[in-house]
N, CA, C and O atoms as a CHARMM CRD file, in Angstrom:
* protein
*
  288
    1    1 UNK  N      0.84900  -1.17300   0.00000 PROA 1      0.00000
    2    1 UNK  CA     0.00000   0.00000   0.00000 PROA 1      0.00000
    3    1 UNK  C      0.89600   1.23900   0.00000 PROA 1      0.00000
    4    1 UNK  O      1.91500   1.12100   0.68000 PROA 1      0.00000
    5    2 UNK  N      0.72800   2.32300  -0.58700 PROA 2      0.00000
    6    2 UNK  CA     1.36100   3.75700  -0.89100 PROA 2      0.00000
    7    2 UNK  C      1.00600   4.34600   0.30100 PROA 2      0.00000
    8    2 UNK  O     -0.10300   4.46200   0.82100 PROA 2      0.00000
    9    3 UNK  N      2.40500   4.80500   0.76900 PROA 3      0.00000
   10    3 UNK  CA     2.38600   5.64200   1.99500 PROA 3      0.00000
   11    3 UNK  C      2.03000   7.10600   1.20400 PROA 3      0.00000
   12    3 UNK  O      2.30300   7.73800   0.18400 PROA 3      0.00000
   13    4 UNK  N      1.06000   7.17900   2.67900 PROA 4      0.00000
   14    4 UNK  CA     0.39500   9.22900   2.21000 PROA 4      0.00000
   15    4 UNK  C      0.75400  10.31800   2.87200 PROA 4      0.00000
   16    4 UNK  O     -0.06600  10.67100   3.72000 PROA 4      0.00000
   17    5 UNK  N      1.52900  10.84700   2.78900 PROA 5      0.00000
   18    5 UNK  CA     2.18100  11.97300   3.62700 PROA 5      0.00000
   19    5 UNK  C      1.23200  13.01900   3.43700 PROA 5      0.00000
   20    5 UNK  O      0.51600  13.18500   2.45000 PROA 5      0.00000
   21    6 UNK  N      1.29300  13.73300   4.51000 PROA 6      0.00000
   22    6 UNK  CA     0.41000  15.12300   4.54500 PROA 6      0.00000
   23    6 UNK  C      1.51500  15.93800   4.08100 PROA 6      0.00000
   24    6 UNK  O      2.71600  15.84200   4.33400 PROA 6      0.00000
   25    7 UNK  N      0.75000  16.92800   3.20200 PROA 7      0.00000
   26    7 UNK  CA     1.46500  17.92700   2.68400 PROA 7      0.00000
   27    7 UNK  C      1.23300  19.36900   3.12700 PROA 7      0.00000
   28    7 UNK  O      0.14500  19.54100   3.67800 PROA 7      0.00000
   29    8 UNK  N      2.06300  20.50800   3.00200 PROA 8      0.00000
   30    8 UNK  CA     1.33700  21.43500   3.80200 PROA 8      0.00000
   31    8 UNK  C      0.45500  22.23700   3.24300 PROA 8      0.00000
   32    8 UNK  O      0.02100  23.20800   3.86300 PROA 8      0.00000
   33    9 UNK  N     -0.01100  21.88600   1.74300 PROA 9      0.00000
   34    9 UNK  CA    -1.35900  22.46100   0.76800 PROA 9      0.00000
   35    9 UNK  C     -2.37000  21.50000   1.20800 PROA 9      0.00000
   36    9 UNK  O     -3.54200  21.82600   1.01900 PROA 9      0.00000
   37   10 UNK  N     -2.09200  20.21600   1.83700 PROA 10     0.00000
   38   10 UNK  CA    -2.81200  19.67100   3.25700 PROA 10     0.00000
   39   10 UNK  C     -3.35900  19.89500   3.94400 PROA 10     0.00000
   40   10 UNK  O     -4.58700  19.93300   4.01900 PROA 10     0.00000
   41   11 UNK  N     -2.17200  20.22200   5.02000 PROA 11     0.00000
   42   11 UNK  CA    -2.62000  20.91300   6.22400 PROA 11     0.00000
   43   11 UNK  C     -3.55700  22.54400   6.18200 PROA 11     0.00000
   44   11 UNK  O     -4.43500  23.17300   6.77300 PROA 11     0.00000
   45   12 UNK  N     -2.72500  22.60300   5.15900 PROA 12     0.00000
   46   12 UNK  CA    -3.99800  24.33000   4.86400 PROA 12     0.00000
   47   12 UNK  C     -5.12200  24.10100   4.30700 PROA 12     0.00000
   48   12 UNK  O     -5.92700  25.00200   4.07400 PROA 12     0.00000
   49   13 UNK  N     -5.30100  22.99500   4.05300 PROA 13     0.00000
   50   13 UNK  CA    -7.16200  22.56600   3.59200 PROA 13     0.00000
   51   13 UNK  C     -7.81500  22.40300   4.63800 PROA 13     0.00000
   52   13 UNK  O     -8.78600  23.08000   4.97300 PROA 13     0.00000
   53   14 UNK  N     -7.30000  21.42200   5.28700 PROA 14     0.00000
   54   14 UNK  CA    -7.66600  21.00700   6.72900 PROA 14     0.00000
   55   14 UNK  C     -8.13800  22.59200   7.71100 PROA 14     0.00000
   56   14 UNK  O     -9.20300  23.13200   8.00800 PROA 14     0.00000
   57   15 UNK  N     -7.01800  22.81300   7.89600 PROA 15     0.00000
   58   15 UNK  CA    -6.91200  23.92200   8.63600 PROA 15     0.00000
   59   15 UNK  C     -8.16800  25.07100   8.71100 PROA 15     0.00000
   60   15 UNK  O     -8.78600  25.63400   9.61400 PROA 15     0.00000
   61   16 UNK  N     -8.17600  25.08300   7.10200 PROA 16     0.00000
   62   16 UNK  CA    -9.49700  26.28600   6.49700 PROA 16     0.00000
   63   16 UNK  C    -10.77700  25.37400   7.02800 PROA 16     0.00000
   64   16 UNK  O    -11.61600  25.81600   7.81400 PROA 16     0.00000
   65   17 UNK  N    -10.79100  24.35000   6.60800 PROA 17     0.00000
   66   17 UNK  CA   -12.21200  23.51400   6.99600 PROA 17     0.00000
   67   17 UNK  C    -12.78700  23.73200   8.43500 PROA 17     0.00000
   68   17 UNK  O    -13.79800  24.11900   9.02200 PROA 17     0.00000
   69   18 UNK  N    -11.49200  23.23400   8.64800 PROA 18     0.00000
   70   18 UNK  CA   -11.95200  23.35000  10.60400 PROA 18     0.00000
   71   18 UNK  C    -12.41500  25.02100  11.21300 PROA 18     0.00000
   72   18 UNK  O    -13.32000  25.38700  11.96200 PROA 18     0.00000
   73   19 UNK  N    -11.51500  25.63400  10.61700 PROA 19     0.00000
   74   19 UNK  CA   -11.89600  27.01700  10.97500 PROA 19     0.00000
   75   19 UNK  C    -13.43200  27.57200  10.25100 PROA 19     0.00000
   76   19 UNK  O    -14.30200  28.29000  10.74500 PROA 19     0.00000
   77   20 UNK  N    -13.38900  27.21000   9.49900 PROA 20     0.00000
   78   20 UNK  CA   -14.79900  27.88900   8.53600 PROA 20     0.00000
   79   20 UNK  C    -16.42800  26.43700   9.05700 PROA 20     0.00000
   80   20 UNK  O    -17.64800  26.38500   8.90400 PROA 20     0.00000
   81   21 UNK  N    -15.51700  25.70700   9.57300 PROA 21     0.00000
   82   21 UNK  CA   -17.07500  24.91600  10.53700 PROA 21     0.00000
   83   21 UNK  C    -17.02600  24.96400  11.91100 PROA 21     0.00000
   84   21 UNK  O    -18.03400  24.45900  12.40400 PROA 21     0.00000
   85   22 UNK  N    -16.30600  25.34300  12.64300 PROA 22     0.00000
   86   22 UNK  CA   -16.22500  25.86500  14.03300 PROA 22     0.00000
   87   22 UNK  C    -15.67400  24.32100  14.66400 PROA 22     0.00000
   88   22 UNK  O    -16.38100  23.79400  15.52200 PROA 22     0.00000
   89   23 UNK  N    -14.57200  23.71300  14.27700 PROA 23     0.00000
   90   23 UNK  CA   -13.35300  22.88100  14.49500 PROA 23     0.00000
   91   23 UNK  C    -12.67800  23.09300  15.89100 PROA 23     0.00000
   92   23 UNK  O    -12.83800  24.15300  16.49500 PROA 23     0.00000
   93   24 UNK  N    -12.16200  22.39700  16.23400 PROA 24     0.00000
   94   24 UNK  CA   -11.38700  22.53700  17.28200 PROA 24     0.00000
   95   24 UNK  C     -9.92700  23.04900  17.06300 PROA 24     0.00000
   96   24 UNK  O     -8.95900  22.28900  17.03900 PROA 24     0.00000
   97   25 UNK  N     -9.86300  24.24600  16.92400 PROA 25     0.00000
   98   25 UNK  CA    -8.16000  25.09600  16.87000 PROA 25     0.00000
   99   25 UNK  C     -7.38600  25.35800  17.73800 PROA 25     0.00000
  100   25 UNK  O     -6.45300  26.16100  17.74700 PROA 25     0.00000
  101   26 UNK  N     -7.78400  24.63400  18.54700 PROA 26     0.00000
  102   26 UNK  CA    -6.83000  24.22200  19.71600 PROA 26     0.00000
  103   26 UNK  C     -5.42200  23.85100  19.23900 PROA 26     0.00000
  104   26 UNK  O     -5.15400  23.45600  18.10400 PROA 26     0.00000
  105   27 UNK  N     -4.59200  24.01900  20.20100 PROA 27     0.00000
  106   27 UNK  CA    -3.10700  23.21100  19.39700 PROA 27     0.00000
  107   27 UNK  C     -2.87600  21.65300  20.05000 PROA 27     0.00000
  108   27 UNK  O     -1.74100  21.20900  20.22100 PROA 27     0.00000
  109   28 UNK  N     -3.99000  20.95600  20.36000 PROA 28     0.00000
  110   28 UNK  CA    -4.39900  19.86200  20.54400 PROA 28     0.00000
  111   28 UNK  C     -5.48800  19.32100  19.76000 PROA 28     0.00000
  112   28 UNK  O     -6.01300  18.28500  20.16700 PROA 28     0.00000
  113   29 UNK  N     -5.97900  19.95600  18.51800 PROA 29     0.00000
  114   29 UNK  CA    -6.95900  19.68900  17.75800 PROA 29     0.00000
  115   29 UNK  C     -6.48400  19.10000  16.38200 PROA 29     0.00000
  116   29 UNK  O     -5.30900  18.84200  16.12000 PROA 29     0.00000
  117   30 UNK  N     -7.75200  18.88700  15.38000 PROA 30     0.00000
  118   30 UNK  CA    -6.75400  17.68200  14.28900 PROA 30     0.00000
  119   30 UNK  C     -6.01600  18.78800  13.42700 PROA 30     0.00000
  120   30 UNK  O     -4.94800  18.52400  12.87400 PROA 30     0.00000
  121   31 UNK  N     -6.57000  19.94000  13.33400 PROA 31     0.00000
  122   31 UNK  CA    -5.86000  21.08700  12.42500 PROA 31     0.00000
  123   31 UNK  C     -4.45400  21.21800  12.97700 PROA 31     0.00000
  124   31 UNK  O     -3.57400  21.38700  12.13300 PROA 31     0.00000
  125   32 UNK  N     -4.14200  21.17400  14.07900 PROA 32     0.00000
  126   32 UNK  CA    -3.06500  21.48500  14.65900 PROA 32     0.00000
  127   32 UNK  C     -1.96600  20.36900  13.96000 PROA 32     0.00000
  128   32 UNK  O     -1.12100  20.60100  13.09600 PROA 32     0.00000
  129   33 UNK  N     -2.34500  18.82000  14.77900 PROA 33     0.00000
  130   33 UNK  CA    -1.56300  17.83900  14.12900 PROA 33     0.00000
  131   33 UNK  C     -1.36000  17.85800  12.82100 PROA 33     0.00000
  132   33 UNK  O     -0.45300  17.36000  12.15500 PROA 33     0.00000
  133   34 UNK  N     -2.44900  18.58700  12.46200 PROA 34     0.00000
  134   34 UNK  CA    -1.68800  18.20100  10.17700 PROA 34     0.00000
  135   34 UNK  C     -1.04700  19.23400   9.84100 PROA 34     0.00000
  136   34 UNK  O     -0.04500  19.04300   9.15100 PROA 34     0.00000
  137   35 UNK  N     -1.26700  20.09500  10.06700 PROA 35     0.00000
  138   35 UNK  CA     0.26800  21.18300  10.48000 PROA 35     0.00000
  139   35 UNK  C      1.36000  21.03900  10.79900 PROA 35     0.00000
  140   35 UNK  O      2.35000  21.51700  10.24600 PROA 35     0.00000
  141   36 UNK  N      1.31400  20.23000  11.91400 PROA 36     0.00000
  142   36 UNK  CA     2.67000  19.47400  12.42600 PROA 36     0.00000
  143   36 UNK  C      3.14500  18.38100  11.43200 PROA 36     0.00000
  144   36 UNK  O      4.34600  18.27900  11.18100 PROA 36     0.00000
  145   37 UNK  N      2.44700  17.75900  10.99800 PROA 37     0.00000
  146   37 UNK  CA     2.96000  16.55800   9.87300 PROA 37     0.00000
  147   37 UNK  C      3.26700  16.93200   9.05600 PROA 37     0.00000
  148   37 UNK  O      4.37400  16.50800   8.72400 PROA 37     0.00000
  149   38 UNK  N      2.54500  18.07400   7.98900 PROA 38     0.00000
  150   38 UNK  CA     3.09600  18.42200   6.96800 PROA 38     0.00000
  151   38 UNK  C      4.19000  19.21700   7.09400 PROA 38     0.00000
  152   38 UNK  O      4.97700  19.13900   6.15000 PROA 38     0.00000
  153   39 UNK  N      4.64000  20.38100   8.47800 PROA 39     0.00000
  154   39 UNK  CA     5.53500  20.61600   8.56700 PROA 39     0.00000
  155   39 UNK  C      6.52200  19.34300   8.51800 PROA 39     0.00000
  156   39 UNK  O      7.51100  19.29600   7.78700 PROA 39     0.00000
  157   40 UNK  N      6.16400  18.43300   9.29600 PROA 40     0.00000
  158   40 UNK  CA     7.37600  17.39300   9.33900 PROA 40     0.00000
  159   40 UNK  C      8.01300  17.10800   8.19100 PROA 40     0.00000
  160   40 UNK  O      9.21500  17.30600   8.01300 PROA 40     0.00000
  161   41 UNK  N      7.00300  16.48700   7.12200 PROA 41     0.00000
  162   41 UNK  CA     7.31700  15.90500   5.93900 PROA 41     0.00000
  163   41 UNK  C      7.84100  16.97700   4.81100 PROA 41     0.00000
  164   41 UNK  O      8.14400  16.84500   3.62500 PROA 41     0.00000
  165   42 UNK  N      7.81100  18.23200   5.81700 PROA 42     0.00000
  166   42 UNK  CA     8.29200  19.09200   4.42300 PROA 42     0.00000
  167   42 UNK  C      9.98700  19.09200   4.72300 PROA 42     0.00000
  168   42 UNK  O     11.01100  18.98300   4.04900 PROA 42     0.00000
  169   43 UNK  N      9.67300  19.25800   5.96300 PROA 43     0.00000
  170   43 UNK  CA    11.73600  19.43100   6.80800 PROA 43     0.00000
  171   43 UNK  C     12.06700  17.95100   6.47800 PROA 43     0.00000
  172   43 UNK  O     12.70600  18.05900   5.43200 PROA 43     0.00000
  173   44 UNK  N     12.00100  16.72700   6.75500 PROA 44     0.00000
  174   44 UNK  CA    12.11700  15.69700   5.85100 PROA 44     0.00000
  175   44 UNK  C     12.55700  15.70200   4.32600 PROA 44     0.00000
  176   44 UNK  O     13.51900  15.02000   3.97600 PROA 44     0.00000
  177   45 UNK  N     12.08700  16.21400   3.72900 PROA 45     0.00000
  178   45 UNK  CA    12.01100  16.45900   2.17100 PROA 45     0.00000
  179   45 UNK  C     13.09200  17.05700   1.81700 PROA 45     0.00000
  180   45 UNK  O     13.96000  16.72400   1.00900 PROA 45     0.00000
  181   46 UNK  N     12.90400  18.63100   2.96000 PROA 46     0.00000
  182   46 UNK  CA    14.18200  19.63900   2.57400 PROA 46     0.00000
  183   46 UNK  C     15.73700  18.55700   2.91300 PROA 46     0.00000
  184   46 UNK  O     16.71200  18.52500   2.16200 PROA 46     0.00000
  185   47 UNK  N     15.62400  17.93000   3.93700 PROA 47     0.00000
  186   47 UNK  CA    17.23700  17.48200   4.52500 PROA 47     0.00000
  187   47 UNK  C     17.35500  16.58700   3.71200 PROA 47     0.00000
  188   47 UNK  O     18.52100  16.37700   3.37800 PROA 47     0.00000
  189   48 UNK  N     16.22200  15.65600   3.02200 PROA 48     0.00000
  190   48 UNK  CA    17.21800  14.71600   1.80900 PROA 48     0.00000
  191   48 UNK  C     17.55800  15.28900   0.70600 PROA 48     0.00000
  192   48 UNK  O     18.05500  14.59800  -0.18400 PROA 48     0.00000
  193   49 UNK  N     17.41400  16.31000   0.57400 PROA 49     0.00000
  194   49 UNK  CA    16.91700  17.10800  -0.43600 PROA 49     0.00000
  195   49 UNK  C     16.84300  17.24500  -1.84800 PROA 49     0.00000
  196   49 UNK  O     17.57500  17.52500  -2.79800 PROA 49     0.00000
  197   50 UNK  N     15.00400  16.76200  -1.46900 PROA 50     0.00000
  198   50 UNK  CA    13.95000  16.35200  -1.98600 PROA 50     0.00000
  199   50 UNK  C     13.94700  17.63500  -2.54200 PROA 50     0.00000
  200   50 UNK  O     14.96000  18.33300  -2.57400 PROA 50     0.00000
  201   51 UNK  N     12.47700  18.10200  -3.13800 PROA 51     0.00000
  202   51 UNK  CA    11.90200  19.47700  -3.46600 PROA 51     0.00000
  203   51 UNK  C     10.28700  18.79000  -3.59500 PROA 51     0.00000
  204   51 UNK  O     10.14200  17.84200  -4.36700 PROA 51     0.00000
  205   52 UNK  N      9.17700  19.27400  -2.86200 PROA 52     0.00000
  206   52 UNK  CA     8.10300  19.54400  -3.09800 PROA 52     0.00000
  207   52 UNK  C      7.65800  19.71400  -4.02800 PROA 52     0.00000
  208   52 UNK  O      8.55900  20.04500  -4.79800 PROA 52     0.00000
  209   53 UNK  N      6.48700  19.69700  -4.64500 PROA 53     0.00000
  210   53 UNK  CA     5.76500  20.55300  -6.05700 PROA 53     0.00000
  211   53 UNK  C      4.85900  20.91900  -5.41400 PROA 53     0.00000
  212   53 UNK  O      4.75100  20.13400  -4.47200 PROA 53     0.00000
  213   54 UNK  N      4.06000  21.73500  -5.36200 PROA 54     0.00000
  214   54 UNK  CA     2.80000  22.28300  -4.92000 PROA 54     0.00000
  215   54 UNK  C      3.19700  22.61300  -3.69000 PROA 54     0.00000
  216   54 UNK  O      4.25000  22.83900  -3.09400 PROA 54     0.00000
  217   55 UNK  N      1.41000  22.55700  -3.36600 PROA 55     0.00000
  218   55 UNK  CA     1.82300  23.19300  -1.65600 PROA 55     0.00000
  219   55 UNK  C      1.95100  24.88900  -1.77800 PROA 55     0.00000
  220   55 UNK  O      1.92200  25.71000  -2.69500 PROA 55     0.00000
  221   56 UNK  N      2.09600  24.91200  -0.42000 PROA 56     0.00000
  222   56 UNK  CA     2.93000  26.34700  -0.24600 PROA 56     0.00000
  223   56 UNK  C      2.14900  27.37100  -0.28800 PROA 56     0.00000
  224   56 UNK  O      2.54400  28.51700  -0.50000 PROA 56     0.00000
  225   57 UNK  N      0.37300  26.87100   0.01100 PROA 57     0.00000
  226   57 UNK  CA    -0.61400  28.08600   0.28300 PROA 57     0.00000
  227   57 UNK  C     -0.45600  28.49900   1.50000 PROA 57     0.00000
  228   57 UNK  O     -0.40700  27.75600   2.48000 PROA 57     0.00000
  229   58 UNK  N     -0.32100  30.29200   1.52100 PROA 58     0.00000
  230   58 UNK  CA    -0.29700  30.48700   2.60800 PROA 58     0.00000
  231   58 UNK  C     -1.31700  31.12500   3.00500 PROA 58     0.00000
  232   58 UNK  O     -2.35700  30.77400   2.44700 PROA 58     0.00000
  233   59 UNK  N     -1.45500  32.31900   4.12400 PROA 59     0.00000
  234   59 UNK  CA    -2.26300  33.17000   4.54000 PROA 59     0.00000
  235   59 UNK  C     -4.27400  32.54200   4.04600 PROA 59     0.00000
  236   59 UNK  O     -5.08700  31.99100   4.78800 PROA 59     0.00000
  237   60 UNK  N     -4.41100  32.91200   2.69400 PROA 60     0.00000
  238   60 UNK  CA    -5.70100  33.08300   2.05400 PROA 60     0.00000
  239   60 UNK  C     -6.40000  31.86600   1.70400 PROA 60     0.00000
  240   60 UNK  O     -7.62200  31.82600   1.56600 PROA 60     0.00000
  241   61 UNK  N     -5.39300  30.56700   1.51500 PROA 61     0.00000
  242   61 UNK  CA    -5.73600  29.78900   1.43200 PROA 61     0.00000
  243   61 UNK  C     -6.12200  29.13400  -0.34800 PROA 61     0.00000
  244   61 UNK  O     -6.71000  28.18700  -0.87000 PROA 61     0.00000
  245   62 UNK  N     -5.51000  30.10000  -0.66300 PROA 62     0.00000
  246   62 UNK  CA    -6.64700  30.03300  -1.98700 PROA 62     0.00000
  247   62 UNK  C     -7.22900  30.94500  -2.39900 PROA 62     0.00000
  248   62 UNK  O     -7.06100  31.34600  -3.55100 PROA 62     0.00000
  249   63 UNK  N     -7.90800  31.39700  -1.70800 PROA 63     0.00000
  250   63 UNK  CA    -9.15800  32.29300  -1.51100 PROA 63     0.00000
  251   63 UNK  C     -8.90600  33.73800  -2.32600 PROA 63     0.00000
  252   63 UNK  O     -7.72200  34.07500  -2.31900 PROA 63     0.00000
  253   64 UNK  N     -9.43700  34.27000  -2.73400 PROA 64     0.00000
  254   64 UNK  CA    -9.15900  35.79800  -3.10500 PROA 64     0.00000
  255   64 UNK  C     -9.79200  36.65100  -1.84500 PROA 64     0.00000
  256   64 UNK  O    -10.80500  36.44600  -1.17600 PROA 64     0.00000
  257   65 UNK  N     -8.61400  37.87500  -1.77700 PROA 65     0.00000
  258   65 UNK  CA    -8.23400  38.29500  -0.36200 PROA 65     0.00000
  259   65 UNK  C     -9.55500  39.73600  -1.25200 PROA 65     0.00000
  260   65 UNK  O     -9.38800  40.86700  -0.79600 PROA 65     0.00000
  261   66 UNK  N    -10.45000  39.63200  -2.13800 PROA 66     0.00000
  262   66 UNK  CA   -11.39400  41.03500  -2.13600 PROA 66     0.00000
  263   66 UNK  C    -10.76000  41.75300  -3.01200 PROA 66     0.00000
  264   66 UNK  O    -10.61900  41.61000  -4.22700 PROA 66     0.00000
  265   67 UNK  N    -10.26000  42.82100  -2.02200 PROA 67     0.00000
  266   67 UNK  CA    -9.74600  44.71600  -2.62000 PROA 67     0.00000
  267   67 UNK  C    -10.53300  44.77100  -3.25400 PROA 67     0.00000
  268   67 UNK  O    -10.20400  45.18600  -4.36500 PROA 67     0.00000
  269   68 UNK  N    -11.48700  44.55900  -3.14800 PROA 68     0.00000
  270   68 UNK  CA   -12.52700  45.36500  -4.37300 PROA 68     0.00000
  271   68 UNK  C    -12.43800  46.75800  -4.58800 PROA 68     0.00000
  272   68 UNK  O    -11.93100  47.21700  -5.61200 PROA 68     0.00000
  273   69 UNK  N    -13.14300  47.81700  -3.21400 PROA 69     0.00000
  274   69 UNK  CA   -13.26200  49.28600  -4.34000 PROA 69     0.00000
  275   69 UNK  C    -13.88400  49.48300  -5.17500 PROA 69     0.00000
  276   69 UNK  O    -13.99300  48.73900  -6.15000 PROA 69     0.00000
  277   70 UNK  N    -14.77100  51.13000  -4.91700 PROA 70     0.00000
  278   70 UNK  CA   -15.02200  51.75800  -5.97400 PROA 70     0.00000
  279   70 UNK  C    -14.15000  51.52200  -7.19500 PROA 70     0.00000
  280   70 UNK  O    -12.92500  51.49500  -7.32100 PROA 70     0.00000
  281   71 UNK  N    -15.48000  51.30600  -8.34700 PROA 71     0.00000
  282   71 UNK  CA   -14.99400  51.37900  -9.54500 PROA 71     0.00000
  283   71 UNK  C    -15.10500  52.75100  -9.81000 PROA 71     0.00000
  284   71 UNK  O    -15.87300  53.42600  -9.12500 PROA 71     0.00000
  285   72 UNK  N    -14.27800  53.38400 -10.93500 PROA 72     0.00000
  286   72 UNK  CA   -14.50800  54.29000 -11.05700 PROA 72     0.00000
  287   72 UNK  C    -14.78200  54.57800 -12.84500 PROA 72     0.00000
  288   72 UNK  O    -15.09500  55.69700 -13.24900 PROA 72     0.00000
């Protein structure tokens, strides 16, 4: 069977989910741990050094951050 590493475009799915359904964000909660894993598996990656593809959402998630504004 194929081992599945959490990745940290992972953990930031996770993360958004839990927060946007009222999750436990505790740093004992599951958002917390897949944070921690995908951090793991990324420092892992870096010291053999591996390189990632993807990943690497930060802050927004994805999301578009607005700025809308008057049009003018």
């Amino acid at each position: 069977m194929p081992k599945h590493e959490m990745s940290k475009s992972d953990s930031a799915r996770i993360q958004g989910h839990e927060a946007k359904n009222g999750g436990d964000m505790s740093s004992k909660g599951f958002a917390a741990r897949a944070q921690a894993a995908g951090d793991r598996n990324q420092n892992a990656s870096a010291s053999t050094g591996q390189q990632r593809i993807g990943g690497g959402q930060s802050g927004n998630h994805g999301r578009s951050t607005g700025g809308g504004g008057a049009k003018k």
